[in-house]
C-alpha positions as CSV (number, residue, x, y, z in Angstrom):
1,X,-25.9,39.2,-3.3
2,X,-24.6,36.0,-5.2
3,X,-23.1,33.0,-2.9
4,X,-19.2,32.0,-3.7
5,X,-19.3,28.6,-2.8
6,X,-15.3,27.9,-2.0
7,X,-13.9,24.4,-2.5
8,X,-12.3,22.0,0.4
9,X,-12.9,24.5,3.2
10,X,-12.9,23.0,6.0
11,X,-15.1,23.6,9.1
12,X,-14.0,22.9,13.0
13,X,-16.5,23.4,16.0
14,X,-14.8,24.0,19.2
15,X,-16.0,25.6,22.5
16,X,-19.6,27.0,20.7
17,X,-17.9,28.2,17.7
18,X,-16.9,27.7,14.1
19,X,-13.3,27.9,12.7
20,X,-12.8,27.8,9.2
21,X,-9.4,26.4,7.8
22,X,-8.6,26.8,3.5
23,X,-8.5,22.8,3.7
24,X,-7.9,20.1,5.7
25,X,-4.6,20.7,8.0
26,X,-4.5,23.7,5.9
27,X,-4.1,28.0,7.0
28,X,-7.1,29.1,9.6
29,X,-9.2,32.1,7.9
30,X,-10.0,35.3,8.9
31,X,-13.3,37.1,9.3
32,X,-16.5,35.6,8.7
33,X,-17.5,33.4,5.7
34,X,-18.5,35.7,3.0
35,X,-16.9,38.5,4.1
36,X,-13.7,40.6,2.4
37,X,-11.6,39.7,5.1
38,X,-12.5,36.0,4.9
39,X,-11.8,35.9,1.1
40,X,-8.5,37.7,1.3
41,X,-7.2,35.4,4.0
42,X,-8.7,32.6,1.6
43,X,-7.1,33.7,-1.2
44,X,-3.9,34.6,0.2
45,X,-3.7,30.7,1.3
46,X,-4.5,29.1,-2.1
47,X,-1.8,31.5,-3.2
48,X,1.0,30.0,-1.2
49,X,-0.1,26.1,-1.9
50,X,0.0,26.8,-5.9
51,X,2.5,28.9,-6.3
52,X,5.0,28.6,-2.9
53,X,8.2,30.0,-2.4
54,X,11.1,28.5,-3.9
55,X,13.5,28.7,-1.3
56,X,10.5,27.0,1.1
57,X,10.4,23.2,1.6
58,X,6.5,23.0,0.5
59,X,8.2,23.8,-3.0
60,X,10.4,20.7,-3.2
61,X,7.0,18.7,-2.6
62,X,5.1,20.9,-6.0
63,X,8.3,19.7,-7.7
64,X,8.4,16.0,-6.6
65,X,4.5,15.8,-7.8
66,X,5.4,17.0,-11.1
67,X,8.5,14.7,-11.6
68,X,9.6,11.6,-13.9
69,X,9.9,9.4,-10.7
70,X,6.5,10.2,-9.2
71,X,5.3,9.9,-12.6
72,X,6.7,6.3,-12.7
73,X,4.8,4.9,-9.4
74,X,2.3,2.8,-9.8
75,X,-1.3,4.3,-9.6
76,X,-2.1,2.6,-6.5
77,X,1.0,4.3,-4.9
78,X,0.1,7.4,-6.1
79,X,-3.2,7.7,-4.5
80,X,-1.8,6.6,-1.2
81,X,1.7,9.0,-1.5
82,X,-0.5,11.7,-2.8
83,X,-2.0,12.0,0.6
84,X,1.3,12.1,2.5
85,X,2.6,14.6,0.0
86,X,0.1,16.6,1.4
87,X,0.0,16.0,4.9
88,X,4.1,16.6,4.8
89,X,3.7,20.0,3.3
90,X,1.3,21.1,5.3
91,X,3.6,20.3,8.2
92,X,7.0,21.4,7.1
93,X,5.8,23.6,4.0
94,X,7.5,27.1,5.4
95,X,10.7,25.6,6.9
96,X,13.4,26.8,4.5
97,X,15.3,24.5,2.7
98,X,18.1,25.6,3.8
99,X,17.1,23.9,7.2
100,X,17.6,20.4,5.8
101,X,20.3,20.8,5.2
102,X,21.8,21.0,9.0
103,X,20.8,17.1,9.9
104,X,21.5,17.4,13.7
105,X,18.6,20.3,14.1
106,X,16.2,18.9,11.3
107,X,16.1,15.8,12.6
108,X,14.5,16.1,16.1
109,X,11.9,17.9,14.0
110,X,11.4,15.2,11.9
111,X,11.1,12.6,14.8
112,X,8.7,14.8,16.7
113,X,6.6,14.9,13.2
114,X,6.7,11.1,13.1
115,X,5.6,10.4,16.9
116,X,2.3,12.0,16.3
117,X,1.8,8.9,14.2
118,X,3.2,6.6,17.1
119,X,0.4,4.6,18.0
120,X,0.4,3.2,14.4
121,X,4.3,2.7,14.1
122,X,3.4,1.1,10.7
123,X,1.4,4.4,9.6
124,X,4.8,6.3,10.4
125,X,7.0,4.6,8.6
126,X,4.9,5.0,5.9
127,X,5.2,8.5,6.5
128,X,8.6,8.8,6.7
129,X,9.3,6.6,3.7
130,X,7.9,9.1,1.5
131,X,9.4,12.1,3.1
132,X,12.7,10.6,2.4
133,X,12.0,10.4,-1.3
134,X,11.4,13.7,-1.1
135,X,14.9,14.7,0.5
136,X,16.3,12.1,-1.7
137,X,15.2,13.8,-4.8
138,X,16.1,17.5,-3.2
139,X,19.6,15.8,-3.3
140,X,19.3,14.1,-6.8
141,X,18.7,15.4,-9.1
142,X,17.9,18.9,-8.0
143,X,21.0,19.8,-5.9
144,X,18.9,21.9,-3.5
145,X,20.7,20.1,-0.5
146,X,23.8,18.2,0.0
147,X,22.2,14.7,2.2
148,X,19.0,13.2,3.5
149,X,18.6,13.5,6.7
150,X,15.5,11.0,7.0
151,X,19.0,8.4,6.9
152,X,20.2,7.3,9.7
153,X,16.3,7.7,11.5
154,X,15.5,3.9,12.3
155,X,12.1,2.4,11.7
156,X,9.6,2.3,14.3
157,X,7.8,-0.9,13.0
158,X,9.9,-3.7,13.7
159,X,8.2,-6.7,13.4
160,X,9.5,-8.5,10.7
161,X,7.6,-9.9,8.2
162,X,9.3,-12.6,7.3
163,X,7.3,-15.6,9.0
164,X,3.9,-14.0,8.6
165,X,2.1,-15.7,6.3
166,X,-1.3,-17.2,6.1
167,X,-1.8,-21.0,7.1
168,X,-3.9,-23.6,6.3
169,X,-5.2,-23.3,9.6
170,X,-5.9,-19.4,9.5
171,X,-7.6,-19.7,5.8
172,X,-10.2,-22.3,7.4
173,X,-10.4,-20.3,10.5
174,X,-11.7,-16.9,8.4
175,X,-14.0,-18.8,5.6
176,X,-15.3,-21.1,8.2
177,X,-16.3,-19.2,11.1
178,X,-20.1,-18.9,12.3
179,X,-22.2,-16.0,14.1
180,X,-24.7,-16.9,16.6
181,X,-27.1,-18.1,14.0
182,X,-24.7,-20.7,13.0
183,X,-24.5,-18.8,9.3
184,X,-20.9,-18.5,7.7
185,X,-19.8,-14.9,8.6
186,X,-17.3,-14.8,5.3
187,X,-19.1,-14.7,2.0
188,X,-18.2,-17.5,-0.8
189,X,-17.1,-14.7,-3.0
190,X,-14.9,-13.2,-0.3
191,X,-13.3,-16.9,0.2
192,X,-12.5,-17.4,-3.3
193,X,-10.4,-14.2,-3.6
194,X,-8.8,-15.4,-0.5
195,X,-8.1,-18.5,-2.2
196,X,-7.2,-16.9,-5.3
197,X,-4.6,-14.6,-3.9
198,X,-3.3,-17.5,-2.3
199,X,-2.9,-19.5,-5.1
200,X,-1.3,-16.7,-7.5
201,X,0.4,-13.9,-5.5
202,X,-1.4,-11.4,-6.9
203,X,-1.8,-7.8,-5.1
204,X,-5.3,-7.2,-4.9
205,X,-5.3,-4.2,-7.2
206,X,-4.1,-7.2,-9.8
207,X,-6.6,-9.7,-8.8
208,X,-9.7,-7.4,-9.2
209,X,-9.0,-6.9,-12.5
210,X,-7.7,-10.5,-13.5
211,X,-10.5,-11.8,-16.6
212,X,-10.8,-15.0,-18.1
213,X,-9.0,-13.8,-20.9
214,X,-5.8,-13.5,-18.7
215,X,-6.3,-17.6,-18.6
216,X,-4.6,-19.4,-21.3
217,X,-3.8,-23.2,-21.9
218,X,-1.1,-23.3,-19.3
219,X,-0.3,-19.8,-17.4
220,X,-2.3,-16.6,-16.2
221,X,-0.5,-14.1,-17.8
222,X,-1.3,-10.2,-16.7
223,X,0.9,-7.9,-16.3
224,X,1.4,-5.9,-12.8
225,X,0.1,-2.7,-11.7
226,X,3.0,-1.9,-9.5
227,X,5.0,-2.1,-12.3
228,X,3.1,0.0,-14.2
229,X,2.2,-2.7,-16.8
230,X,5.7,-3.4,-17.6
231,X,6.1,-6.6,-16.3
232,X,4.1,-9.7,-16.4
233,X,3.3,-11.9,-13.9
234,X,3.5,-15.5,-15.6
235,X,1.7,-18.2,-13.5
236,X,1.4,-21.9,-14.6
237,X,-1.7,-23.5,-14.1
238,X,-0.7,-26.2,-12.0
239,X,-3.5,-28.9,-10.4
240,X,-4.9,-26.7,-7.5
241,X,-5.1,-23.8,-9.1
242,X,-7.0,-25.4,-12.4
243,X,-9.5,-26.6,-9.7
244,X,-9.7,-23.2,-7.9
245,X,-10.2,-21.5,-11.2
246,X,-13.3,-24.4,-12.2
247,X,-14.8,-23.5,-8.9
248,X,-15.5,-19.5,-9.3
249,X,-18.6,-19.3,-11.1
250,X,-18.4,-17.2,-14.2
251,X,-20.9,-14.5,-14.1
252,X,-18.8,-11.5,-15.8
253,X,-15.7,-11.1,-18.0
254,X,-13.5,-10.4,-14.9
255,X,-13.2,-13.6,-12.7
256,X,-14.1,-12.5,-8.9
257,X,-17.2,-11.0,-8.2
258,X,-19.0,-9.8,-5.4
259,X,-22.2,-11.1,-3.9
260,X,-23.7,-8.5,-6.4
261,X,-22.3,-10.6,-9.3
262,X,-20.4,-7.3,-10.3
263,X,-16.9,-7.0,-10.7
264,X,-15.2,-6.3,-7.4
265,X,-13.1,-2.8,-7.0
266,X,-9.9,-2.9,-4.7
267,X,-11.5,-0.6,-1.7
268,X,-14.5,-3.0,-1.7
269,X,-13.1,-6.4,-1.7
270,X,-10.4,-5.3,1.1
271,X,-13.1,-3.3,3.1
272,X,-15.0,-7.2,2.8
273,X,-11.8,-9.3,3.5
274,X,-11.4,-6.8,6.9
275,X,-15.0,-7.4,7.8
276,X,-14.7,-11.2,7.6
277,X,-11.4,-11.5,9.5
278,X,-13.5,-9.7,12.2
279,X,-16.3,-11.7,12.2
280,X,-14.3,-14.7,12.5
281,X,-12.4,-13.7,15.7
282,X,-9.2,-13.1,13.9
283,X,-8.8,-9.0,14.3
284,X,-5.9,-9.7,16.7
285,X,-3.9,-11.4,14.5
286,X,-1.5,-9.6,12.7
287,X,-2.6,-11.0,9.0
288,X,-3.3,-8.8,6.3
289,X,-4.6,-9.1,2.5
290,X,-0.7,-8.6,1.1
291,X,0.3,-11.5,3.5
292,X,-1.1,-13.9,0.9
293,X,1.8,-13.3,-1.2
294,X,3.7,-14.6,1.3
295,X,1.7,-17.5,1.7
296,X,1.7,-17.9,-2.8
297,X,6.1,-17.7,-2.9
298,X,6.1,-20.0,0.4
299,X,4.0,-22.4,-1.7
300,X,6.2,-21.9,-4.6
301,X,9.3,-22.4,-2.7
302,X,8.7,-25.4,-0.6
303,X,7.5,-27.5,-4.4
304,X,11.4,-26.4,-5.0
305,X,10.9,-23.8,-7.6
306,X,14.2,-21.7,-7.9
307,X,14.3,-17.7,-7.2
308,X,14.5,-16.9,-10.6
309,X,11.1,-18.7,-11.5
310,X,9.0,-17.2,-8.4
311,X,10.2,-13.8,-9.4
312,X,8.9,-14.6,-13.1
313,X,5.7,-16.3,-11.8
314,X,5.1,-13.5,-9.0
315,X,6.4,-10.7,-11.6
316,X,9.2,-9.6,-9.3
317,X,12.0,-7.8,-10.4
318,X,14.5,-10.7,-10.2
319,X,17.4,-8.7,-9.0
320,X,15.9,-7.9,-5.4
321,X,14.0,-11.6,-5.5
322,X,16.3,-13.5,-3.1
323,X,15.4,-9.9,-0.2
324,X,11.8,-10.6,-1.1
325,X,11.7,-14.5,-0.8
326,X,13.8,-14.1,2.6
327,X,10.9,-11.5,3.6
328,X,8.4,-13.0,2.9
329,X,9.0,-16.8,3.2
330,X,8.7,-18.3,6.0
331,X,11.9,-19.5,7.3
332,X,10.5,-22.8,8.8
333,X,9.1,-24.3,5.4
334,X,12.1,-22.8,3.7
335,X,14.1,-24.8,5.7
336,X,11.9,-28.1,5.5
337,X,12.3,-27.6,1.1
338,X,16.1,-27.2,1.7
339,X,16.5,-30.7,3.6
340,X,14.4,-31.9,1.3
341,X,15.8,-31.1,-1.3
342,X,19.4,-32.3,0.1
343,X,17.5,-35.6,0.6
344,X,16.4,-36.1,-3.1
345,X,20.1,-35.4,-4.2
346,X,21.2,-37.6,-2.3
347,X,19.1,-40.4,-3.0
348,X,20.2,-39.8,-7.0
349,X,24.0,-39.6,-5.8
């Protein structure tokens, strides 16, 4: 008899025995791999995932993958909503959608979904954030229900970013620290992106990816992922940075490499940067890769550059600049350029 080898089944051992499942989070099968009942009950579930119900909420998720706006997120974005897409139609794929549309019962549903992910409050705003462009789209442009009822849910995270950046202080702390040996526990190449990121802003998905030829005589220029390549990022090549840039050693077409001397790829040089903030005693800390961006418009805002320049260096769309400077800038230094700058007007007055 010739073997069927099914694709994404997944397998669960509990109590002595296996449970089979059509994929991850997905329908539990019936009968015993192999047999007629276990490929009908297989079959029956790939069925309702490719081709679901209309009037079923799983449906509005087929149709958000499929339209103009998800088409328009960057590719990063994609492969992390893609995920969420499916672990939100998994879990509400046979409500009706009908059921949306009653806020005050939907709701509770939709906060007990969310605590499961309440240890990592973060994690479920994530979540949420992309159910509720979901439910935005069921509203506009498809009609299917009259409001969102993700609004009016408050966030879980509340920290607020806004004063999180990366010091002086913390950027020694991580390339400098030592294991037992006395040997530097962050890798030169890992410091340099650090450095890097610091210096230009760049999302990591940007900075992997930045070559030499994105160098010219006086500004990087590359345009941005997140935007989908429609913007540029325009950064001048001011002192610091010139030296930065005559430190990395240039061993490949792209400028930051690994310890390989290849080309870094965004999973690896975050899944290094994690490692050395680890090693250097620093896992507490509530510091993360995208922080240097924070640390790059801080830079940029303290030497007294205006909004509308940061968002053209950064390659931030300039009317939602002044929300992202007060995010991420840290209010202290902003505060220190502002009575500096009241200082030097007053000296020429």
């Amino acid at each position: 008899m010739a073997t069927i080898k099914l694709k994404g089944i997944h397998k669960v051992k509990a109590k002595g025995r296996d449970y089979y499942y059509a994929w991850r989070g997905g329908p539990k099968l019936d009968g015993e791999p192999g047999s007629g009942e276990f490929m009908d009950s297989y079959n029956e579930a790939i069925a309702s995932r490719t081709m679901p119900d209309t009037a079923k909420f799983r449906s509005l998720v087929v149709i958000y993958k499929g339209s103009p706006d998800y088409a328009k997120l960057a590719d990063s974005t994609k492969r992390q909503w893609s995920r969420w897409l499916d672990r939100i139609a998994d879990h509400f794929g046979t409500l009706s959608i009908a059921q949306f549309d009653r806020p005050q019962k939907i709701r509770s549903i939709i906060r007990k979904w969310r605590g499961t992910y309440a240890q990592t409050p973060r994690t479920a705003d994530y979540g949420m954030q992309v159910l509720s462009r979901v439910l935005s789209y069921a509203v506009d442009p498809l009609g299917k229900i009259t409001s969102n009822p993700c609004e009016g849910i408050k966030q879980i995270y509340g920290n607020d970013r806004a004063a999180i950046i990366w010091t002086d202080e913390d950027i020694k702390q991580l390339k400098t620290a030592t294991d037992d040996k006395g040997k530097t526990t962050c890798s030169l190449e890992v410091g340099l992106a650090v450095d890097l990121a610091a210096h230009t802003g760049l999302r990591v998905s940007d900075l992997v990816r930045l070559s030499w030829s994105h160098v010219g005589e006086d500004a990087i220029v590359i345009t941005t992922g997140k935007s989908n390549h429609k913007r540029e990022a325009v950064i001048p090549l001011y002192e610091d940075l010139r030296t930065l840039l005559d430190r990395i050693p240039k061993r490949s077409p792209v400028i930051l490499t690994s310890s390989r001397e290849t080309p870094w790829t965004s999973d690896g040089l975050a899944s290094s940067f994690h490692t050395a903030k680890t090693d250097a005693g620093m896992k507490g800390k509530d510091l993360h890769f995208h922080d240097f961006r924070g640390t790059a418009a801080t830079k940029f805002y303290t030497a007294g550059l205006p909004e509308r320049v940061i968002a053209e260096i950064l390659g931030w769309e300039e009317d939602s600049v002044a929300k992202i400077i007060r995010r991420y800038v840290d209010r202290t230094a902003a505060t220190k350029a502002i009575i500096r700058q009241i200082d030097e007007a007053r000296k020429r007055t």
